[in-house]
TIDREN-601108 format. One record per residue (C-alpha): residue in one letter; y, x, z. Coordinates in Angstrom, 3 decimals, always signed. Each point is the difference from the previous one (the first is absolute). Layout:
BEGIN
type,py,px,pz
a,Y,X,Z
...
! end
This chain:
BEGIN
type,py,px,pz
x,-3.923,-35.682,-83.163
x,-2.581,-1.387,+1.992
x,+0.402,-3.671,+1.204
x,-0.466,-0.116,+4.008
x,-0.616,-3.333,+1.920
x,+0.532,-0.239,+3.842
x,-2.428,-2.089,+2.039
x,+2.009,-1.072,+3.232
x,-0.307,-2.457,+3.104
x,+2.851,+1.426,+1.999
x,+2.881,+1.915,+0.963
x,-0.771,+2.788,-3.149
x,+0.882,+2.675,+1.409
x,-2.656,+2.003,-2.195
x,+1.789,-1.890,-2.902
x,+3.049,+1.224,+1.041
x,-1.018,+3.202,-0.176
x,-1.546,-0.111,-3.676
x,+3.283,-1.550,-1.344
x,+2.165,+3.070,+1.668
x,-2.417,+2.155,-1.662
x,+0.656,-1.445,-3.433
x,+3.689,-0.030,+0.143
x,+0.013,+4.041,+1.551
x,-2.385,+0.576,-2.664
x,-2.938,+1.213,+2.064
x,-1.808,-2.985,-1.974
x,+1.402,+0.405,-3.776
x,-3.216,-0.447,-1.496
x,-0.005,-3.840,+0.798
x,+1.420,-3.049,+1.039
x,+0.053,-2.242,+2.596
x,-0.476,-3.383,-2.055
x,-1.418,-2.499,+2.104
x,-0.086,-1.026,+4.016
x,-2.501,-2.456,+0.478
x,+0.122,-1.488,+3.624
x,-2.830,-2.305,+1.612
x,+2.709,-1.580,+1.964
x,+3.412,-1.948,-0.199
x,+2.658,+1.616,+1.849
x,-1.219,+3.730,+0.251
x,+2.737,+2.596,+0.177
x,-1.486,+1.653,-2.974
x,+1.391,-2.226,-2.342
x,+3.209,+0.650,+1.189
x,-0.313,+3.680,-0.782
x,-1.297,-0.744,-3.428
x,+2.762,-2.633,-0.666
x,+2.502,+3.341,+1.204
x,-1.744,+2.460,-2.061
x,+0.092,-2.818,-3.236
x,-4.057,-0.153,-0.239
x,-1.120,-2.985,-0.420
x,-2.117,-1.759,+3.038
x,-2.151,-2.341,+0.345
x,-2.153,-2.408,+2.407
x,-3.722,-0.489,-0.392
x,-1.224,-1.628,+3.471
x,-3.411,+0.271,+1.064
x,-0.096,-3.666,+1.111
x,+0.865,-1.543,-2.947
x,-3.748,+0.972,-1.358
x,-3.001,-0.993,+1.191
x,-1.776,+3.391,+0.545
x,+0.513,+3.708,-0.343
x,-1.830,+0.259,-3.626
x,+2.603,-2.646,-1.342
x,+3.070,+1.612,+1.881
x,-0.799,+3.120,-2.168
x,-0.334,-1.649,-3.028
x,+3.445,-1.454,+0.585
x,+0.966,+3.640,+0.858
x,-1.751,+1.855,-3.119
x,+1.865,-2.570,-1.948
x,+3.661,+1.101,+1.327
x,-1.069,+3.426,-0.514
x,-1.415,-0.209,-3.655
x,+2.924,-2.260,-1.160
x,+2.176,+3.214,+0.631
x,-2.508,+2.647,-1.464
x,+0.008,+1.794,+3.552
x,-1.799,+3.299,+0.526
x,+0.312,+1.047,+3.271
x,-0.355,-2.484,+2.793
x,+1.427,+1.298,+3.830
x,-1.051,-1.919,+2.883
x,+2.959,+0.393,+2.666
x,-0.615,-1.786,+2.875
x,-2.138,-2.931,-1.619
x,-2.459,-1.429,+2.007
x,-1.834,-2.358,-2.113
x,-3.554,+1.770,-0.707
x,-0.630,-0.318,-3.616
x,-3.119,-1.256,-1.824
x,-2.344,+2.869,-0.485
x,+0.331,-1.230,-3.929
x,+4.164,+1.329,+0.384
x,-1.556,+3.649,+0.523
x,-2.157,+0.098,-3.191
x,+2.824,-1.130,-2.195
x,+2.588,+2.547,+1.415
x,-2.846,+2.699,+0.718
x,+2.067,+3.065,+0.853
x,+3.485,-2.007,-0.567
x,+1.075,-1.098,+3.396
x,+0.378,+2.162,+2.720
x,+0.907,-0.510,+3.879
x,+1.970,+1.669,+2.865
x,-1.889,+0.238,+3.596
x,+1.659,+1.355,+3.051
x,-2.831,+2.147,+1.082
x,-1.849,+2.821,-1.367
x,-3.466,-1.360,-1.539
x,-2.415,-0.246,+0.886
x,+1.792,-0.285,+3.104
x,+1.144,-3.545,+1.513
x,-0.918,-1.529,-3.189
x,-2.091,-3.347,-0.907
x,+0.198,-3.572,+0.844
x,+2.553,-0.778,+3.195
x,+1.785,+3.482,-0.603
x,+3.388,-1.176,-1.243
x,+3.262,+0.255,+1.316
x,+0.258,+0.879,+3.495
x,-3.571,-0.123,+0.414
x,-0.548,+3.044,-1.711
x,+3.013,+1.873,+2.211
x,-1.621,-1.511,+3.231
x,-3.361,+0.990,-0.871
x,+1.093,+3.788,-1.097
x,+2.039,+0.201,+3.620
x,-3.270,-1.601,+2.170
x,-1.925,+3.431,-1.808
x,+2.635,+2.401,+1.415
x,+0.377,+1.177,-3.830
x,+2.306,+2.864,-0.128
x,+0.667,-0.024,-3.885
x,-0.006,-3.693,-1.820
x,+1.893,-0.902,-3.752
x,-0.242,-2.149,-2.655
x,-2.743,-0.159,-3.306
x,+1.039,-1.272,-3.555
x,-3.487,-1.103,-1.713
x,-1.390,-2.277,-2.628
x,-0.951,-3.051,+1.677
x,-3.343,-1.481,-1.298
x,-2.484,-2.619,+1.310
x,-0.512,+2.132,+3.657
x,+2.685,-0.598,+1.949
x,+1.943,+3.757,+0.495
x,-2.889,+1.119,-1.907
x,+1.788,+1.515,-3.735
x,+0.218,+3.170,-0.867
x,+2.794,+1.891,+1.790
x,+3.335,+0.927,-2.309
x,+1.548,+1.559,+2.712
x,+0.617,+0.413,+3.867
x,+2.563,+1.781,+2.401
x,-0.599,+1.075,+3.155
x,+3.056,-1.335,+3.245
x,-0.445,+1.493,+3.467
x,-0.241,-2.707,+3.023
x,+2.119,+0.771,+2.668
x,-0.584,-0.021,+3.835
x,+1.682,-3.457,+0.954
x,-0.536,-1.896,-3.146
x,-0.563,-3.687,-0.174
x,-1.559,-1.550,-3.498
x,+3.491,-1.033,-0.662
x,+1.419,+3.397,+0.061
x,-3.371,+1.552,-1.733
x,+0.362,-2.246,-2.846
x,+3.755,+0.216,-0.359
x,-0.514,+3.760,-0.364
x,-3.345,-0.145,-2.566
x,+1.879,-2.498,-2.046
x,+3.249,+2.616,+0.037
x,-1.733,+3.014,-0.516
x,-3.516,-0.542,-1.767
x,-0.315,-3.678,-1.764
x,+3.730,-0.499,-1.744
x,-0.339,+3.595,-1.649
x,-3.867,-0.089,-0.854
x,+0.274,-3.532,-1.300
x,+2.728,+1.086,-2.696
x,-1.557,+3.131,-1.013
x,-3.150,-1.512,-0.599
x,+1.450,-3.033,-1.892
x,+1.934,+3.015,-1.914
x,-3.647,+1.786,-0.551
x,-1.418,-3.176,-1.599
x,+2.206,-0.961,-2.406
x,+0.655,+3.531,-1.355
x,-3.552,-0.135,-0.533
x,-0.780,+2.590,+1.903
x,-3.140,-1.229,+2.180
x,-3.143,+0.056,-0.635
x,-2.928,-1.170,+1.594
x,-3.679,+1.174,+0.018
x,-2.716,-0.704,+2.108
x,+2.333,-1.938,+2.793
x,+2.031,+3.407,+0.175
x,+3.499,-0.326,-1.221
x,+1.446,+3.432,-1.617
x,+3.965,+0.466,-1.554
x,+0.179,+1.590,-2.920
! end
């Protein structure tokens, strides 16, 4: 069983998804141990504390810049021998040094299809309000590896969601989270620790 650590600053919805996954057994070749927050108070920890996984707070202003908040993050994750790191929802950028370490061992959700709505200032809404200013017929969501470029890893996987006349961002994300990110997300975290990805030239194939 693979060990799986959750990187959260919010709500965790995403998380919530990966722990219904493990206990329906759509993820049964790993485990969520670890939810690692960068804030006090986020609803995330309340779904680990549910789910009995442990969870923990790392905040970003307790260190003095982003290459020591990593350290103090590679050291949470190494103490627990993790192998696959999932950001869900975390919105601390980590030191480009975090990448190298974990090469092709964390891996991210986005609510659009890359290279679509994707870089720096597309998160959250933004991305929803930027896809419905295009008059985009067809969004979705993309599970990658995450390295140094922001939304620049190689994609795992991605699923297509229609927009719909009348949508607002709230609606358009409610519906890509539904339908695209919280069953790609599992299946990809299922892919990985059954060993079953592999990645050549910054193309990601399943075996």
């Amino acid at each position: 069983m693979k060990k799986i650590a959750v990187l959260v600053s919010g709500g965790g919805t995403n998380l919530q998804a990966i722990l219904d996954a493990c206990e329906s057994g759509v993820i049964r070749s790993g485990k969520v141990e670890l939810v690692l927050s960068s804030k006090e108070g986020a609803y995330a920890l309340e779904r680990a504390a549910k789910a009995g996984v442990e969870g923990i707070v790392v905040p970003r202003k307790a260190y003095p810049d982003r290459e020591e908040y990593t350290n103090a993050i590679r050291a949470e994750l190494d103490k627990r021998g993790i192998d696959l790191i999932v950001l869900a929802g975390f919105m601390i950028i980590q030191h480009e040094s975090f990448f190298k370490v974990y090469a092709n061992r964390v891996i991210n959700v986005h609510p659009a299809l890359i290279p679509s709505f994707c870089g720096d200032g597309f998160y959250g809404l933004h991305v929803h309000e930027a896809a419905l200013a295009k008059g985009v017929k067809v969004s979705g969501a993309t599970v990658h590896f995450v390295n140094e470029i922001c939304d620049g890893g190689p994609i795992i996987l991605q699923k297509a969601v229609s927009v719909e006349q009348g949508d607002t961002p709230e609606t358009l994300q409610r519906r890509i989270m539904e339908q695209a990110e919280w069953q790609i997300l599992p299946e990809a975290v299922e892919l990985f620790c059954a060993d079953r990805l592999e990645v050549h030239g910054g193309i990601v194939s399943v075996k």
